[in-house]
C-alpha positions as CSV (number, residue, x, y, z in Angstrom):
1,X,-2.6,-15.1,-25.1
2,X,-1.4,-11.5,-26.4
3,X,2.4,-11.4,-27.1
4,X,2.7,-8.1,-27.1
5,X,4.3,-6.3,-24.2
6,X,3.0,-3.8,-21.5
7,X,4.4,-0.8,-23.0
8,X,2.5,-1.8,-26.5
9,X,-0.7,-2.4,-25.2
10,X,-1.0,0.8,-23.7
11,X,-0.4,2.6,-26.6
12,X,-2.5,0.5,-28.9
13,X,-5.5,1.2,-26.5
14,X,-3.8,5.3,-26.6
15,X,-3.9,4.9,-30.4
16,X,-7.8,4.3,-30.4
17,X,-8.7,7.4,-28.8
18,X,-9.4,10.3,-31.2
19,X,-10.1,13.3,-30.0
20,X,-13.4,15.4,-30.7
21,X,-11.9,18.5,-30.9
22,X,-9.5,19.6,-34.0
23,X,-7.0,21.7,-31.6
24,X,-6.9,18.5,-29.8
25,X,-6.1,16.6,-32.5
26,X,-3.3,18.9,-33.2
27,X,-1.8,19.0,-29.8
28,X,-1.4,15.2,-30.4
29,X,0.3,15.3,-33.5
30,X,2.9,17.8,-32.2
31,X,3.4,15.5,-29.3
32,X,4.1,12.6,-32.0
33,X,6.1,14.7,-33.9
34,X,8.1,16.2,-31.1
35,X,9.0,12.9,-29.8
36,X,9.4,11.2,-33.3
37,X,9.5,13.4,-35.7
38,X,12.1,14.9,-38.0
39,X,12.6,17.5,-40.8
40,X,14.3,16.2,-43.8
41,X,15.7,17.5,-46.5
42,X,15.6,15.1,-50.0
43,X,15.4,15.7,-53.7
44,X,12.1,16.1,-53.8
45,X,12.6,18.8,-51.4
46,X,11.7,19.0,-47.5
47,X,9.6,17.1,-45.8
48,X,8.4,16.0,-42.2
49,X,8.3,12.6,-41.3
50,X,8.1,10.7,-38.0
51,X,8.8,6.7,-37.2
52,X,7.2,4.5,-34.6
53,X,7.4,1.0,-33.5
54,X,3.9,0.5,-33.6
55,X,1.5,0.1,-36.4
56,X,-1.4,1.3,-34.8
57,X,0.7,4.6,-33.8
58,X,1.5,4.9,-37.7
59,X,-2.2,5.0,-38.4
60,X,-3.2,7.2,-36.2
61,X,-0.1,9.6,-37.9
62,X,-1.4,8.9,-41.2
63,X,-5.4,9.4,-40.5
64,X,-4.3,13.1,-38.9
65,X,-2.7,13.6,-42.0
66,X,-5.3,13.4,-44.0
67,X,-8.4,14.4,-41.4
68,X,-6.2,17.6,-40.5
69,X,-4.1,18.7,-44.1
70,X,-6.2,17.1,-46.4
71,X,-3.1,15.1,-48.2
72,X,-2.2,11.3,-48.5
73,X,1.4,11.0,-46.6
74,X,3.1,8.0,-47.5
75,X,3.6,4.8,-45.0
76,X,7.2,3.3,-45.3
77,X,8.0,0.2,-43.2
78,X,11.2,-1.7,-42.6
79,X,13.1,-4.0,-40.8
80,X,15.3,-3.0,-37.7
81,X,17.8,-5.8,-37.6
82,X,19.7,-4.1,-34.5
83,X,18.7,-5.3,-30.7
84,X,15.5,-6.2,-31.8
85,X,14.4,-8.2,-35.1
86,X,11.1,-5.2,-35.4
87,X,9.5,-3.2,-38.0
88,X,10.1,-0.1,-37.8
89,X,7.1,2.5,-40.1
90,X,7.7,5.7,-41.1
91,X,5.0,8.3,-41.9
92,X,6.0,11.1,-44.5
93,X,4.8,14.2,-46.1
94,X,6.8,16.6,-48.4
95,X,3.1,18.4,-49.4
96,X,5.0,22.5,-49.1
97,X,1.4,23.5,-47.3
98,X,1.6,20.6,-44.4
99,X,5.7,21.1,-44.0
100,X,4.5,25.2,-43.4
101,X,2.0,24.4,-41.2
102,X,3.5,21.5,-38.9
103,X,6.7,24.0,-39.0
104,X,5.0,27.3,-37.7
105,X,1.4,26.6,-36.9
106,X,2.3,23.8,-35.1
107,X,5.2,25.2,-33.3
108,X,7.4,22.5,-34.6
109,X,10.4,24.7,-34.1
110,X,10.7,28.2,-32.6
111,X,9.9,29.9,-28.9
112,X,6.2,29.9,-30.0
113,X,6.1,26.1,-29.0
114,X,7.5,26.8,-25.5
115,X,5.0,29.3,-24.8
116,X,2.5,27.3,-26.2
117,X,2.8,24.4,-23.8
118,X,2.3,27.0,-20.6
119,X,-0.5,28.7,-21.8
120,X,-3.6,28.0,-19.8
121,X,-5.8,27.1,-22.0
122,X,-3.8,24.5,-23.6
123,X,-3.2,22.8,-20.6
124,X,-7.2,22.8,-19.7
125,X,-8.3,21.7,-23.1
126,X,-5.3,20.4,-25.3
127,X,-2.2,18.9,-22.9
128,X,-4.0,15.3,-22.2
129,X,-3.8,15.2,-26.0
130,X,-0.5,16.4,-26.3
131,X,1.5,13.9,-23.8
132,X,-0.6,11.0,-25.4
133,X,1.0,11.7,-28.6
134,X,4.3,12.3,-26.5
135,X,4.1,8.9,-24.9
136,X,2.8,7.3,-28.4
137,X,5.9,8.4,-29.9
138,X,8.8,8.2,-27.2
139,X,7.0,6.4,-24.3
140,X,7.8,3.1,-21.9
141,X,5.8,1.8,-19.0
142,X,7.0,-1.1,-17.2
143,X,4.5,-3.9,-17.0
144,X,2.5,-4.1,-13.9
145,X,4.3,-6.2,-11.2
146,X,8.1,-5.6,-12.2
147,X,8.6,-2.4,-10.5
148,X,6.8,1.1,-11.1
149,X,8.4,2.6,-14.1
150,X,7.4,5.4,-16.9
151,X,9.3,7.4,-19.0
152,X,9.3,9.8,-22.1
153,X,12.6,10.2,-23.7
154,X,13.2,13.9,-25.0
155,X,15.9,15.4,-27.0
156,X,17.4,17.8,-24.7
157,X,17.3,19.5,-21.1
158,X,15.1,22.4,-22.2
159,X,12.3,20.2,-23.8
160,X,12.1,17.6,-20.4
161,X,11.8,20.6,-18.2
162,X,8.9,21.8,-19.9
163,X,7.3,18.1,-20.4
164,X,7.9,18.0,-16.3
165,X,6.6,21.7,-15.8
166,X,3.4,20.5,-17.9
167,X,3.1,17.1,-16.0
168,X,3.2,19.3,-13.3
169,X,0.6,21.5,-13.8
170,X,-1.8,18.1,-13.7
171,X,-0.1,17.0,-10.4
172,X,1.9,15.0,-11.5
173,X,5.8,14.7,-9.9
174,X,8.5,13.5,-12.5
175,X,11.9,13.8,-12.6
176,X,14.8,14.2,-15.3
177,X,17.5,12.3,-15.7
178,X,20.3,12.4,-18.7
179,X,20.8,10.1,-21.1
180,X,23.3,9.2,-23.9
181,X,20.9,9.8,-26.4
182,X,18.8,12.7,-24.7
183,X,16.8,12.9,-21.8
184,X,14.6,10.9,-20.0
185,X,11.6,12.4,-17.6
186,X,10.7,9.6,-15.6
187,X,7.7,8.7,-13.3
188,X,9.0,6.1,-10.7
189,X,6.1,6.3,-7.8
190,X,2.7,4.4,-8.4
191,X,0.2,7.0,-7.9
192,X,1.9,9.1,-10.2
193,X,1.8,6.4,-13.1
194,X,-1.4,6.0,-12.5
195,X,-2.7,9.6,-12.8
196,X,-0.8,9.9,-16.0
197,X,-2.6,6.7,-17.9
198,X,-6.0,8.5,-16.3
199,X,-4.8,11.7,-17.7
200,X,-4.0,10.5,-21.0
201,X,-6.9,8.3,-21.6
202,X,-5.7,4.2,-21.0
203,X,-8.5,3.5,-18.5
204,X,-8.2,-0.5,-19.3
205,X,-4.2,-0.2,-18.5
206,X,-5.5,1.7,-15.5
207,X,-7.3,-1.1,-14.5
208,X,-5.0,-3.7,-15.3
209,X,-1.7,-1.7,-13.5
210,X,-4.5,-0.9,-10.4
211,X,-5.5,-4.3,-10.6
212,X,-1.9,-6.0,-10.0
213,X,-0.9,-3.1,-7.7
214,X,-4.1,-4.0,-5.2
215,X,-2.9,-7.9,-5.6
216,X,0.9,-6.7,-4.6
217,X,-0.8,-4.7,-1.5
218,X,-2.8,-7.5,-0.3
219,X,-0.3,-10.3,-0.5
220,X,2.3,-8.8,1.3
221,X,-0.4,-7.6,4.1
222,X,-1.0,-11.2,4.1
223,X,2.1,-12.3,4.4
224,X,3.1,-9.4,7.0
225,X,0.4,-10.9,9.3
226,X,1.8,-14.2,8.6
227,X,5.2,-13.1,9.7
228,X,3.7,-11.3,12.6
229,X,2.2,-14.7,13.4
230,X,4.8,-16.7,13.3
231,X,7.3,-14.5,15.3
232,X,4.7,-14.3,18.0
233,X,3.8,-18.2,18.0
234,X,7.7,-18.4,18.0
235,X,8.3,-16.0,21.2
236,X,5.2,-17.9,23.0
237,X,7.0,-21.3,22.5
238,X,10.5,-20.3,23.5
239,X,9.1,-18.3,26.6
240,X,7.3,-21.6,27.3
241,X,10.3,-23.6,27.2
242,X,12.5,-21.5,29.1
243,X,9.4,-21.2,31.9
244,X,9.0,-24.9,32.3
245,X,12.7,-25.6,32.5
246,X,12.8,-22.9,35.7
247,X,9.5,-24.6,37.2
248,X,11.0,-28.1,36.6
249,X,14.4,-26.9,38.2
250,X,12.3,-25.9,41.1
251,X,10.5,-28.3,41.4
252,X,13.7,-30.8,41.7
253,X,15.7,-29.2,44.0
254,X,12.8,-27.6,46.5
255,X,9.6,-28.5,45.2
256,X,6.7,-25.9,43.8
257,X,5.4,-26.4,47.7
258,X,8.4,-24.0,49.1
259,X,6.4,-21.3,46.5
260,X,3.9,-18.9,47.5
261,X,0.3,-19.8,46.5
262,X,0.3,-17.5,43.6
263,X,3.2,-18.2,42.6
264,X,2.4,-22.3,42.7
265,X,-0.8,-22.2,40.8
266,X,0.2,-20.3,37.9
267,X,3.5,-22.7,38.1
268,X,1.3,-26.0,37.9
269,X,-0.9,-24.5,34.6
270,X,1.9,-23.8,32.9
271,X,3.3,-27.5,33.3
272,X,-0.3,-28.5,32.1
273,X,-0.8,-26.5,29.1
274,X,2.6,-26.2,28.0
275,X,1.3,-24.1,24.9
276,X,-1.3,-21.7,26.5
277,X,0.0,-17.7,26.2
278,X,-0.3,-15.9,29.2
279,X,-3.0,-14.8,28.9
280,X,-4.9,-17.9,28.4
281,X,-3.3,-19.0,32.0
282,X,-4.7,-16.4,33.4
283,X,-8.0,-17.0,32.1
284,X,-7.7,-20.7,33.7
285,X,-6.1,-19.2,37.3
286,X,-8.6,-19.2,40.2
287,X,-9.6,-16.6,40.3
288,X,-8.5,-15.3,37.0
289,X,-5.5,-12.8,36.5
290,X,-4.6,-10.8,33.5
291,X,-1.8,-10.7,31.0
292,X,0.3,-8.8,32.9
293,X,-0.2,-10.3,36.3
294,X,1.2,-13.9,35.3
295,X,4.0,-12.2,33.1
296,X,5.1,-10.6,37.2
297,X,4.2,-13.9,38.3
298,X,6.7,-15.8,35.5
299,X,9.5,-13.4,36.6
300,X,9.1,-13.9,39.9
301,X,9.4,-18.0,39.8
302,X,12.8,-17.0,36.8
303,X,14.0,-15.4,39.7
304,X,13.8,-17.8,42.5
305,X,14.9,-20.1,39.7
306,X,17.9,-18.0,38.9
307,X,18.5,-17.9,42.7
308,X,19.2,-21.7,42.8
309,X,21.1,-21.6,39.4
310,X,23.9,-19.8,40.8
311,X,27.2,-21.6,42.4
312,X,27.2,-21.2,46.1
């Protein structure tokens, strides 16, 4: 049985899935490196470099690198002793050509990469790419059964409106909410969660998150009916009760003959089937009345009942 979590077997199915197209591949990249990626300044001079939690996310990282810029970035792992006892791998390049082309081709920084996100033809072609590598790199989805939950954490208000305005523009409805550490847009609704693992490509955490969601549905129709069931048996029964204890008080003090006809032959089934609704007496009354007709009928002898009840 798998140990890993949820979360990390959506992205290891996310990390499979390369794109044919190269602008694709480079809308993902910016989404990695946008949500875990930093320029950094060293001896060897700058370079850009991004860390995940997941090894297969690293690859992927590392095989752009290479597919896209033609260099060999180097793979660093180590050990996050904080929280969680995890490895934590860090992909790097300091090649002067990459740096200049993740930096300005890329959009990395400047107003390009704003613009670039509401272009229309991004978002037809290039934005499922883009907020896989976004989720890859900053992502969380709560396993399937503990509550509908997905988030992307961003660095700062500007970025999470535009991450919101994009999920958006796919029909999707998130919301932003601050953080100590940045900014979190946030899916919290079902169908919503849904359409964004459709829209970035985890059909077999579809399936599975579907799969647990149609389980949820059906057990709680179930056990709605059940409720429904018992609260009706329940309100049969005590109606029962409180009928035979006004027939039986009638018939003690004045006898069911002192009541009409009617009145006396509904009386009698219900001392004989004690647990028949009223609409199964009415089925057995000669000649047969409806639902409604022995509900008057069971008023009427509460009534009379009522009647003798009261201190003269």
């Amino acid at each position: 049985m798998s140990t890993l979590s949820f979360s990390s077997e959506v992205k290891e199915e996310l990390a499979r899935i390369i794109p044919r197209k190269r602008c694709c591949r480079h809308a993902e990249i910016l989404g990695l490196l946008k949500a875990c990626g930093s320029l950094r300044l060293g001896r060897d001079g700058q370079s850009v470099a991004l860390e995940a939690e997941s090894a297969p996310v690293a690859r992927k990282a590392f095989r752009y690198m290479k597919q896209l810029y033609g260099v060999q970035a180097q793979i660093l792992v180590r050990r996050r002793r904080r929280l969680r006892n995890t490895n934590v791998y860090m992909v790097r390049t300091n090649d002067a050509k990459v740096v200049d082309n993740l930096v300005t081709e890329l959009g990395l920084n400047g107003p390009e990469y704003a613009q670039m996100l509401s272009r229309q033809e991004f978002v037809r072609c290039c934005s499922r790419a883009f907020l896989r590598g976004y989720f890859l790199g900053a992502g969380f989805i709560a396993p399937p059964g503990k509550g509908h939950h997905l988030e992307l954490m961003v660095s700062d208000r500007d970025e999470a409106e535009q991450i919101a305005s994009l999920l958006d523009r796919h029909g999707i409805q998130a919301k932003i909410s601050r953080r100590r550490s940045g900014h979190l847009v946030y899916l919290k609704h079902a169908p919503g969660i849904v359409d964004f693992l459709n829209l970035t490509g985890a059909h077999s955490a579809l399936l599975s998150y579907e799969n647990v969601r149609a389980y949820k549905t059906v057990r709680s129709r179930v056990n709605r009916l059940v409720n429904m069931e018992t609260a009706n048996l329940t309100k049969v029964v005590e109606a029962s009760f409180r009928q035979v204890e006004d027939i039986d008080l009638i018939h003690r003090t004045q006898g069911l003959a002192s009541l009409p006809d009617h009145l006396a032959g509904i009386a009698r089934l219900r001392l004989d089937h004690r647990d028949a609704t009223l609409e199964e007496l009415g089925q057995m009354a000669e000649p047969p009345v409806g639902k409604s007709g022995v509900n008057h009928r069971m008023r009427k002898i509460a009534e009379i009942a009522g009647r003798i009840r009261q201190p003269r």
